[in-house]
C-alpha positions as CSV (number, residue, x, y, z in Angstrom):
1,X,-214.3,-12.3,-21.8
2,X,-213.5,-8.8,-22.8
3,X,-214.3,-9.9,-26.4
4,X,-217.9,-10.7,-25.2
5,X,-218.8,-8.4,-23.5
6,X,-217.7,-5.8,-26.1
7,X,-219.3,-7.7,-28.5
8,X,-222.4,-6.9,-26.4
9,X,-222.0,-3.4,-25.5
10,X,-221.3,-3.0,-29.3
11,X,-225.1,-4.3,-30.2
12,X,-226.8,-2.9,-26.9
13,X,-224.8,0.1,-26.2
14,X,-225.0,3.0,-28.8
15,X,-223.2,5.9,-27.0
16,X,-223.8,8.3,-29.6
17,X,-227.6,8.5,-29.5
18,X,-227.4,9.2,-25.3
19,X,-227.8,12.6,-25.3
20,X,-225.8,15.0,-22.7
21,X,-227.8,15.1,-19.8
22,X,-226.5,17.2,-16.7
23,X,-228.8,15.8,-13.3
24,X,-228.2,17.6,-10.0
25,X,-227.8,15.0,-7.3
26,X,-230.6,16.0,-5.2
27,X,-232.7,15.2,-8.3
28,X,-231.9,11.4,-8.2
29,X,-233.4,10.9,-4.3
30,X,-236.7,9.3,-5.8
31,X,-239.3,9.7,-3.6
32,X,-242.2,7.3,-4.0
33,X,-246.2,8.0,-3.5
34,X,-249.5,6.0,-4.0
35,X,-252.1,7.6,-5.6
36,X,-255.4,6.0,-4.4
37,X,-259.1,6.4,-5.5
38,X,-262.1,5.4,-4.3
39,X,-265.7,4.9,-5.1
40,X,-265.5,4.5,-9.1
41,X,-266.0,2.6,-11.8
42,X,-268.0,5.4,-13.8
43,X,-267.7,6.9,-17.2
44,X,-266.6,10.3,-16.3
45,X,-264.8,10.9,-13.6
46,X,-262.6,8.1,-13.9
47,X,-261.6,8.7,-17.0
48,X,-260.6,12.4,-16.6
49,X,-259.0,11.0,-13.6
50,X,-257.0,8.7,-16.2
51,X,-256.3,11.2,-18.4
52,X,-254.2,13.4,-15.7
53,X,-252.6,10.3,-15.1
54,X,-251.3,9.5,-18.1
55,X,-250.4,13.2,-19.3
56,X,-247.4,12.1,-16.4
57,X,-247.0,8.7,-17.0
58,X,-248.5,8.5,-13.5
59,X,-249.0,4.7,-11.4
60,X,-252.4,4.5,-9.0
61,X,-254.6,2.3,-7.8
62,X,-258.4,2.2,-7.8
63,X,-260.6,0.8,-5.5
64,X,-264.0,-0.2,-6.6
65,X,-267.2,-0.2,-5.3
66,X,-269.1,-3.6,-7.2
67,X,-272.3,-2.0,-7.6
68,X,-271.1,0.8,-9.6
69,X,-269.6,-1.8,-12.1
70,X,-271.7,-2.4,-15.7
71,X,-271.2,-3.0,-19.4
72,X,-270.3,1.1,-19.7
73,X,-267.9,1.4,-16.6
74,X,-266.1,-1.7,-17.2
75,X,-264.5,-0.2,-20.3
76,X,-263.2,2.3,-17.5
77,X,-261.8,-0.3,-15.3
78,X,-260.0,-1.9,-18.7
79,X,-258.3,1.2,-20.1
80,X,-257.4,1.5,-15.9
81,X,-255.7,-1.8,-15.9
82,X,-254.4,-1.8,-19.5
83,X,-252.1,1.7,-18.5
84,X,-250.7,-0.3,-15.6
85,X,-253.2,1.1,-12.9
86,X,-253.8,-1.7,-9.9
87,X,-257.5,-2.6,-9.4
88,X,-258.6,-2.8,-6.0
89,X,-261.6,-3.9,-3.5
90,X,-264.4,-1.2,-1.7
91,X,-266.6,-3.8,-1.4
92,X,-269.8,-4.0,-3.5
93,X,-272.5,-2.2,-1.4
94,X,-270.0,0.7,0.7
95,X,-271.7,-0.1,3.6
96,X,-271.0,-0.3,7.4
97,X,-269.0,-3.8,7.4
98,X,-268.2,-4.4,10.9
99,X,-272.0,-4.7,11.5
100,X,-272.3,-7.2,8.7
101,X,-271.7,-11.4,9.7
102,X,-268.9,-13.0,8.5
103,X,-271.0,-14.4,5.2
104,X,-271.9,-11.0,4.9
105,X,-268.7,-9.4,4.2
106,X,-267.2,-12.6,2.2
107,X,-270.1,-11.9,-0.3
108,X,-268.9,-7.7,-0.3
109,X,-265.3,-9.4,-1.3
110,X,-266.4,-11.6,-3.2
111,X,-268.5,-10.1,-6.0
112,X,-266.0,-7.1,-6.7
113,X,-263.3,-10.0,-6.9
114,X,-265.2,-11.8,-9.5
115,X,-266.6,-8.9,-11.3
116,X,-262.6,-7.4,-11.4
117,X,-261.7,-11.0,-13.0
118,X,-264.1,-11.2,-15.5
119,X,-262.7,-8.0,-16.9
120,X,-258.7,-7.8,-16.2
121,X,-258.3,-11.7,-15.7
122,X,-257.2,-10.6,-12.1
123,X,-259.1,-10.7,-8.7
124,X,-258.0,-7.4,-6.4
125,X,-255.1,-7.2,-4.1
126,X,-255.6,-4.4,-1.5
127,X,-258.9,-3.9,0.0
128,X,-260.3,0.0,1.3
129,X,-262.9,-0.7,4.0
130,X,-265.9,1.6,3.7
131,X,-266.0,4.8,5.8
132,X,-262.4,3.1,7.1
133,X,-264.6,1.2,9.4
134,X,-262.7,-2.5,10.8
135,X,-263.4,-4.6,12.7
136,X,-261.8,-8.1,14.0
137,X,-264.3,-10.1,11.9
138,X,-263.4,-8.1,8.6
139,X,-259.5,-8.8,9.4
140,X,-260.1,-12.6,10.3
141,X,-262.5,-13.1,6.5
142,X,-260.4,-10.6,4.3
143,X,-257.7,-12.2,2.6
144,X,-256.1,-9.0,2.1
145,X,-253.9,-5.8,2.9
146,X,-256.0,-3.5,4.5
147,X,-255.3,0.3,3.1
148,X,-256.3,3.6,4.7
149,X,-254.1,6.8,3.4
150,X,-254.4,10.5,3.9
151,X,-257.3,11.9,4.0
152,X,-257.6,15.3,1.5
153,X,-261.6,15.5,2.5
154,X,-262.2,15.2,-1.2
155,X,-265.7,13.8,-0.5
156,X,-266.9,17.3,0.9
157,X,-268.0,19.4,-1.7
158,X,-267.4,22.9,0.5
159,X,-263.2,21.8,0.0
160,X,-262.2,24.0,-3.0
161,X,-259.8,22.1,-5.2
162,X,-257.4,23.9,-4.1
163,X,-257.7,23.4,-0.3
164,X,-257.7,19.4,-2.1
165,X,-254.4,19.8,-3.7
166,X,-253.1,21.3,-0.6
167,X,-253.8,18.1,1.5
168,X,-252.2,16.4,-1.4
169,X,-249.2,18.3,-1.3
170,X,-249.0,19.0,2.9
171,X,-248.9,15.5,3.3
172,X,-246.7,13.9,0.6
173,X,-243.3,12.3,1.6
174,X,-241.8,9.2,0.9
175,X,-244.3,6.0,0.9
176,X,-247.2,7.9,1.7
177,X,-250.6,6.6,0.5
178,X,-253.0,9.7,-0.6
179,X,-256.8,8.8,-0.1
180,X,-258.9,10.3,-3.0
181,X,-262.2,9.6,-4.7
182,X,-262.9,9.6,-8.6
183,X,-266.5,9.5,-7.8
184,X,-268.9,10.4,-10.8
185,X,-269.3,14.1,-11.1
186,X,-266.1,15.3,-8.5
187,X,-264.9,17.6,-10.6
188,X,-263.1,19.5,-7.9
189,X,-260.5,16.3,-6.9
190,X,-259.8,16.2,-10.9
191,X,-259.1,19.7,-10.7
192,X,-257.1,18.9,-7.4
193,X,-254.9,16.8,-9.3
194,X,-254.0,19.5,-12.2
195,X,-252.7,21.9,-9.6
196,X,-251.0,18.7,-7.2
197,X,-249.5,16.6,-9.4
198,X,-246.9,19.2,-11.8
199,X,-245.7,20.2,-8.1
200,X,-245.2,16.6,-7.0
201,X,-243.1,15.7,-10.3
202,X,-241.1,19.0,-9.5
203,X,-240.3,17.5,-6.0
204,X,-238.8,14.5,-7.3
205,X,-241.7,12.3,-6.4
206,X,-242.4,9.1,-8.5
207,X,-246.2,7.8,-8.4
208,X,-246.5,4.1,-8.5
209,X,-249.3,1.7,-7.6
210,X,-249.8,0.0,-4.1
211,X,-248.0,-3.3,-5.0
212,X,-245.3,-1.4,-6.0
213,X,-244.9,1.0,-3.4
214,X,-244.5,-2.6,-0.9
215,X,-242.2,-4.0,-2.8
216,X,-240.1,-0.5,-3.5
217,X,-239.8,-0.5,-0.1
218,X,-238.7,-3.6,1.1
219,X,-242.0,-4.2,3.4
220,X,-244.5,-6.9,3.2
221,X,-247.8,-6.3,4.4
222,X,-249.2,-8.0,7.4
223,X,-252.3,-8.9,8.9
224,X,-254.8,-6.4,11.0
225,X,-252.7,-3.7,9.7
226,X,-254.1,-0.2,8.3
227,X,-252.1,1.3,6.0
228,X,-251.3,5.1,5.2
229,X,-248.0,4.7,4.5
230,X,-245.2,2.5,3.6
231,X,-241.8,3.4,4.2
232,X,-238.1,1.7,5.0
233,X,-237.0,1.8,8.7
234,X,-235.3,5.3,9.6
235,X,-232.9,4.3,12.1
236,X,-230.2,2.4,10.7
237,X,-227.9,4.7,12.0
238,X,-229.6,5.8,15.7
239,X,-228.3,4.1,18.8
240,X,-230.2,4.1,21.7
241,X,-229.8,6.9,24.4
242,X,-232.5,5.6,26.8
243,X,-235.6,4.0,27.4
244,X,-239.0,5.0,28.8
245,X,-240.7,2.9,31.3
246,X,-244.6,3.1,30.3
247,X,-247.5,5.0,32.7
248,X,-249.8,2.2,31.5
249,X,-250.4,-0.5,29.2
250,X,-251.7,2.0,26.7
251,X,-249.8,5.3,27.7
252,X,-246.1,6.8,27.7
253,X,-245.3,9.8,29.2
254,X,-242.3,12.2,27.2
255,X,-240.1,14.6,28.7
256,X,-240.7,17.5,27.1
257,X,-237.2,19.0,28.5
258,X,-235.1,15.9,26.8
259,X,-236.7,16.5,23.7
260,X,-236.3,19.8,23.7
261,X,-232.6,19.5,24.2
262,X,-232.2,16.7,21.6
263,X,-233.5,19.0,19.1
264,X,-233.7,17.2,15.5
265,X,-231.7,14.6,16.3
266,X,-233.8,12.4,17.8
267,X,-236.4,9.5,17.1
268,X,-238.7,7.3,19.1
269,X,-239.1,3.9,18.7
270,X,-241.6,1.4,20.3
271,X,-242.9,-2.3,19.7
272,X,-247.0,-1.7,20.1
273,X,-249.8,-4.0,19.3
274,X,-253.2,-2.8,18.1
275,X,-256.4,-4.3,18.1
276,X,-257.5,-2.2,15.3
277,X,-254.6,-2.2,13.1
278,X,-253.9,1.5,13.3
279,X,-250.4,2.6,15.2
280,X,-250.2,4.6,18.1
281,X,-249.8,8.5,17.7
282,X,-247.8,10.9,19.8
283,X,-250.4,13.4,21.4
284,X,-249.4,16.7,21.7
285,X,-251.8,18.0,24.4
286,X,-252.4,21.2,26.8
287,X,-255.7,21.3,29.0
288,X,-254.8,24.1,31.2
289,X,-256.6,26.3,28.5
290,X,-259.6,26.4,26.7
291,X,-260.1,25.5,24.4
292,X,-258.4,22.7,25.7
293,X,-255.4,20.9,22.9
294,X,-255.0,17.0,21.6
295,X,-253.2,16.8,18.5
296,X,-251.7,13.7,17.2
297,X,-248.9,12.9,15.1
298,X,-248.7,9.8,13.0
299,X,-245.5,7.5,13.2
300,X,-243.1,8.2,10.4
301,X,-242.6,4.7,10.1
302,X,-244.7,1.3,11.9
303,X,-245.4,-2.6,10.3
304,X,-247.4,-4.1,12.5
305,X,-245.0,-4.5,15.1
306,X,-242.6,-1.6,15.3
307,X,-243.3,2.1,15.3
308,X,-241.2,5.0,14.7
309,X,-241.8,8.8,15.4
310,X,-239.1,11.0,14.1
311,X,-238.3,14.4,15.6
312,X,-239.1,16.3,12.3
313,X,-242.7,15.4,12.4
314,X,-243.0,16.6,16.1
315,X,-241.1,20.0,15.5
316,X,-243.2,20.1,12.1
317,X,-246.5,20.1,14.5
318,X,-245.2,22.8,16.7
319,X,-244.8,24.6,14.0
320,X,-248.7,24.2,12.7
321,X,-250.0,25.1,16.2
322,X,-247.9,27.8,17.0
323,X,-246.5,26.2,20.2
324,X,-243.5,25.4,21.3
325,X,-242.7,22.4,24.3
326,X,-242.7,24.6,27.4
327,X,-246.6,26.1,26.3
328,X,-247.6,21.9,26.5
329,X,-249.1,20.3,29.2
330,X,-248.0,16.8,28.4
331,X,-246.6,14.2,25.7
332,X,-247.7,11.0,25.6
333,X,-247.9,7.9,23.5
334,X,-251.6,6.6,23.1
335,X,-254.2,4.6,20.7
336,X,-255.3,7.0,18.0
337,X,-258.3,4.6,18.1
338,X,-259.5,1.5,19.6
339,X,-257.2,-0.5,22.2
340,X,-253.6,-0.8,22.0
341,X,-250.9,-3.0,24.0
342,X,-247.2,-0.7,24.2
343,X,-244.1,-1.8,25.1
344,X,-241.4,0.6,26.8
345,X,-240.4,3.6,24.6
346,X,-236.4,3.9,23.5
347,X,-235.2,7.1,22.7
348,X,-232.8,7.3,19.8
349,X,-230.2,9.8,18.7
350,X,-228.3,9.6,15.3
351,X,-225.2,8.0,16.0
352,X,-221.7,9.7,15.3
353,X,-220.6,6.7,13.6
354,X,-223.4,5.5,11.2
355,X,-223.2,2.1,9.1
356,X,-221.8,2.3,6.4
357,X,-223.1,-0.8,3.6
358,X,-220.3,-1.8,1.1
359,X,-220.0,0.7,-1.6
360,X,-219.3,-0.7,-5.0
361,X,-218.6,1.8,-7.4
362,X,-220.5,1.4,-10.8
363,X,-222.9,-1.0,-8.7
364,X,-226.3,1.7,-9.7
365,X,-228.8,-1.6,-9.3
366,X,-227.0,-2.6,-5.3
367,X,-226.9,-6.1,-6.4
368,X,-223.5,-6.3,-5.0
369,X,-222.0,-6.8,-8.5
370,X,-220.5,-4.4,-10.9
371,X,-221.3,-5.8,-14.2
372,X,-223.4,-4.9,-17.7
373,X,-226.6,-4.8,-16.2
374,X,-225.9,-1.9,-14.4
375,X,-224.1,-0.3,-18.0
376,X,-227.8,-0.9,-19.2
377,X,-229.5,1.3,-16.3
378,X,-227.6,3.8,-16.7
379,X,-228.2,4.1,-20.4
380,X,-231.8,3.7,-19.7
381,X,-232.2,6.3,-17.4
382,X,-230.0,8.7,-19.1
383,X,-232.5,8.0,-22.3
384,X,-235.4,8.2,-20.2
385,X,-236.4,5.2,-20.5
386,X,-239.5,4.9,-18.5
387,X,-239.7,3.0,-15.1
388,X,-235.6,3.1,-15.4
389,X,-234.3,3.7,-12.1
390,X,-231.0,4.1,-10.2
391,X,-231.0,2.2,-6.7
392,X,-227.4,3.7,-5.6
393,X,-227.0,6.7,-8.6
394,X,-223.7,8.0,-6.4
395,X,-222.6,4.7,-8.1
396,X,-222.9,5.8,-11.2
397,X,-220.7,9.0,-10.8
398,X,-217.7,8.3,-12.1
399,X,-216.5,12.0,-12.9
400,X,-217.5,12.9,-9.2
401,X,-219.1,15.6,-10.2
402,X,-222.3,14.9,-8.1
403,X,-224.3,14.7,-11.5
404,X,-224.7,11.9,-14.3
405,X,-223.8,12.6,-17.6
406,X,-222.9,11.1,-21.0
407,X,-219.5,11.0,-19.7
408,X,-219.7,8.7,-16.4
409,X,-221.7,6.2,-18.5
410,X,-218.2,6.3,-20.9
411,X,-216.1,6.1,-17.3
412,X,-218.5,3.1,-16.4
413,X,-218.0,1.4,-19.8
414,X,-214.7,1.8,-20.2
415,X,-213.9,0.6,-16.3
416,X,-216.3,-2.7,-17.0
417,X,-214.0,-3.5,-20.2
418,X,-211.1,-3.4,-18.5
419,X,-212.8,-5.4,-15.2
């Protein structure tokens, strides 16, 4: 056995042309975002859009409107798909859809599906709704995910591109979904993207396409859902410290003293359902003043079922309003939008004992097995190979050094020999 696999490592392997690359470990904590824009096919903007893209060997996705597809814009939509970009639905007219019949909105689906086939061989996979309007008709005819993002108010030409790439860049984090338009003739968002996306590469973020970003993740999309972001459960390791009995079926009530004494080690959880398909928001609100205060925060984490707000977030919105807990009125759980079922709140803390998932050293793909495949990742990524990637890279650090060098992939290959 030793034989072979030499024999293979001898072909496959050729130590001498990896060359010495030193990687901090904070480096290697890949953090994924979608890219997402609207409104296109054209000739112009899509393709400068394109060209930033590929200048960092950048994912997205694009979701077309129908009628702006031709003869001249398809060649857009082909060099799109041909650099790996993921095609997507905005229906063929942009209109209001909730106020069109069930027919109505099949047809919207429809002809950007078959006008999307006829030129990647594909039909789309995500759908955008128009002005991020829903209703319980669109969710019941669309046979598909339904995407929303973050919204960097590229569509209003008094937002500078740099106020644009500040959105961008304010609201990145892990599995976040970044609404922007490559509409023909804004300029501004393609300028947006020149100052964002050097600063995103430098933060270790990693842009890849909506499919993906669900798969990356571990998370399957589910029905009357409206996605902004897609992200792994944060609470492995919380236990619960209590729960909260709900004011009302819509409505939670927070004790501002408790969470001021849990600090930043805190989360709330809750099972919700939403008629919509958007997740409840904590509401941060003081109306002994005027003007009076409602600001909402968006769940770190929901799918469908569960939500998640973590303590960051909160303390992150103090921080933008100036306040602190004592200068709020209330806390409460609520519908951003539309009607929402919630079911009691739990508090969680981190727990002083967190799971810890069987650590196999040399095992960089966490397939549970230490064997050549994961020799061949780390080659790859130490070439930069593109779309290599280290699941566990602490795996791969055999010199303990907290970095991954020429010499750990020697550690690794010497330790698999003698396996």
């Amino acid at each position: 056995m030793k034989k072979i696999i030499s024999a293979i490592l001898s072909v496959a392997m050729l130590a001498s042309c990896i060359p010495a690359v030193s990687v901090c470990a904070e480096s290697n904590e890949t953090k994924l975002i979608a890219l997402t824009f609207d409104d296109g096919p054209n000739t112009t903007t899509t393709n400068d859009v394109l060209d930033i893209l590929e200048t960092y060997n950048a994912k997205a996705s694009f979701f077309l409107i129908g009628n702006n597809i031709n003869p001249e814009s398809a060649e857009s939509v082909r060099r799109a798909y041909a650099m790996g970009m993921e095609i997507d639905n905005h229906s063929r007219s942009h209109g209001n859809m909730s106020k069109m019949s069930e027919e109505e909105i099949q047809a919207e689906i429809s002809y950007v599906d078959d006008k999307v086939l006829e030129i990647t061989g594909e039909t789309t996979k995500f759908f955008r709704p128009p002005f991020i309007d829903v209703s319980d008709s669109m969710y019941d005819v669309i046979d598909k995910p339904f995407i929303c993002g973050i919204d960097c108010q590229d569509y209003m030409e008094n937002v500078t591109a740099q106020e644009r790439a500040d959105y961008i860049l304010n609201g990145a984090r892990d599995g976040v979904i970044v609404l922007l338009h490559d509409a023909a003739g804004n300029q501004q968002t393609v300028d947006a993207l020149k100052i964002a996306m050097p600063q995103l590469v430098e933060q270790g973020y990693e842009f890849v396409t909506l499919t993906e970003l669900f798969e990356r993740q571990e998370e399957t999309p589910k029905d009357h859902i409206l996605y902004s972001n897609v992200t792994k459960y944060p609470c492995a390791d919380y236990e619960i410290l209590q729960e909260i009995q709900s004011d009302s079926a819509d409505r939670i009530s927070l004790d501002k003293s408790l969470l001021r004494e849990l600090g930043e080690q805190y989360a709330i959880e809750l099972n919700y359902t939403s008629a919509t398909g958007y997740p409840p928001v904590i509401a941060l609100q003081r109306w002994s003043t005027t003007p009076s205060i409602w600001h909402a925060i968006q769940p770190s984490y929901f799918n469908g079922e569960k939500t998640v707000f973590l303590a960051e977030d909160i303390l992150k919105a103090f921080d933008q309003l100036g306040l602190t807990y004592d200068e709020l009125d209330g806390i409460t759980i609520s519908a951003y939008t539309g009607e929402i079922l919630l079911e009691h709140a739990k508090i969680l803390t981190k727990s002083e004992n967190p799971k810890n998932p069987e650590f196999i050293m040399g095992d960089v793909n966490q397939d549970s097995n230490f064997d050549i495949t994961d020799l061949i990742m780390l080659q790859k990524w130490l070439l930069a190979i593109p779309d290599a990637r280290l699941t566990d890279w602490k795996a791969g650090d055999f010199t303990g050094d907290g970095k991954l060098t020429i010499f750990d992939f020697c550690l690794m290959k010497q330790a698999l020999l003698h396996d």
